[in-house]
KOLTIRO-494289 format. One line per 10 residues: number of its first residue (from 1); their letters; for each residue x, y, z of C-alpha. Coordinates in steps of 0.02 Angstrom, whole numbers. Each point is the difference from the previous one (the first is absolute). Layout:
N
NUM	A	X/Y/Z | ...
This chain:
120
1	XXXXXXXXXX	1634/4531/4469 | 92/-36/169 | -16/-100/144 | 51/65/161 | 8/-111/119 | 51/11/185 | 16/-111/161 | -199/-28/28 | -32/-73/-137 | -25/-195/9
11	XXXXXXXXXX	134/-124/-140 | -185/-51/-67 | -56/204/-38 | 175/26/-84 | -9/-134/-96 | -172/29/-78 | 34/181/-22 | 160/-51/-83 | -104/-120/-107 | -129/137/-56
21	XXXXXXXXXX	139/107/-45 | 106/-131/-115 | -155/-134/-26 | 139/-98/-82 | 111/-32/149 | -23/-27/175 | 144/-1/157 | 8/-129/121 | 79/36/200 | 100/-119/80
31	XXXXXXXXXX	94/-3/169 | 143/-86/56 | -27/-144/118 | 167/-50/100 | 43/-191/-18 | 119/-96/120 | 140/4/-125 | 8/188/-18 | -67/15/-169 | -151/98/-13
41	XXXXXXXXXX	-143/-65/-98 | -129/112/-65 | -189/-25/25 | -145/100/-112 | -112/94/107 | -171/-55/-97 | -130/142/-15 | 57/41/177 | -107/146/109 | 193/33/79
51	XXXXXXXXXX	19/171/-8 | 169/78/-101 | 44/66/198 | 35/-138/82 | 148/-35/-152 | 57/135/33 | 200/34/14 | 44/139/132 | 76/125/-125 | -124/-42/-124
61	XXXXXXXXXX	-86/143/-117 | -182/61/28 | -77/-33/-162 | 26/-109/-157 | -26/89/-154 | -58/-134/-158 | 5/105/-165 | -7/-88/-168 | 177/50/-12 | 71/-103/163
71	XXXXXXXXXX	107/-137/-64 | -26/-160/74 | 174/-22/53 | -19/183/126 | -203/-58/51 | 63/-185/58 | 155/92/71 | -126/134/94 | -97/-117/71 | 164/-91/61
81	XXXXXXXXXX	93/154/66 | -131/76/98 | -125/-165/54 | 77/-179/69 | -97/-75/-179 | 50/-54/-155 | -77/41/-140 | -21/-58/-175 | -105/51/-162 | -52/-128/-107
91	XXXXXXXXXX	-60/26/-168 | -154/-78/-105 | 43/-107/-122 | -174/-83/-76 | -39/-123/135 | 153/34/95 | 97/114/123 | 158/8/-53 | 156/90/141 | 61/147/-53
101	XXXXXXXXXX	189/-14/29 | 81/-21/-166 | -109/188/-32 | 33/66/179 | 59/160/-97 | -168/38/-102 | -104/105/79 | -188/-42/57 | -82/74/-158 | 137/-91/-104
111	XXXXXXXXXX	-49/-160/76 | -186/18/0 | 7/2/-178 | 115/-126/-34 | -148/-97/111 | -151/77/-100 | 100/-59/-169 | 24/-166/69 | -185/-36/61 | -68/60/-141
């Protein structure tokens, strides 16, 4: 199954969509905040109503496209390219979310059952 998902949808929707799809992983937004000594800082954007729309980058794509074959590494990068957010997948782990960067490679199916496996 795929998830389409394009600039009216809220961070909240995508994120429980993305949940339903891969019930062992979830992906967090975050935007950079500016600080007085240059460096940007990034802040999550908790189950925020914000729609994808107003992230949006002027040359930005329509439509995501989430297949169980995206890799993490080209989602996070997606969401980067084409919205001012950050994203990042984190993976169960029992009790835990673990970051997915050392696996930024695996794709979403890849990872959901590494997180099934774990929380079993």
């Amino acid at each position: 199954m795929n998830l389409i998902v394009d600039d009216s949808y809220t961070l909240f929707s995508v994120q429980q969509e993305f949940n339903r799809l891969f019930p062992y992983l979830k992906i967090n937004f975050y935007t950079a905040t500016s600080r007085a000594t240059g460096v940007a800082q990034w802040k999550i954007l908790e189950a925020s109503n914000r729609t994808l729309g107003e992230f949006l980058i002027a040359d930005g794509e329509d439509d995501i496209v989430i297949t169980p074959d995206t890799t993490v590494s080209d989602l996070e990068r997606k969401f980067n390219t084409d919205y001012k957010l950050m994203a990042q997948v984190y993976r169960s782990s029992g009790r835990m979310w673990l970051a997915t960067n050392a696996t930024d490679s695996w794709t979403l199916e890849e990872q959901n059952k590494q997180g099934k496996a774990l929380s079993a």
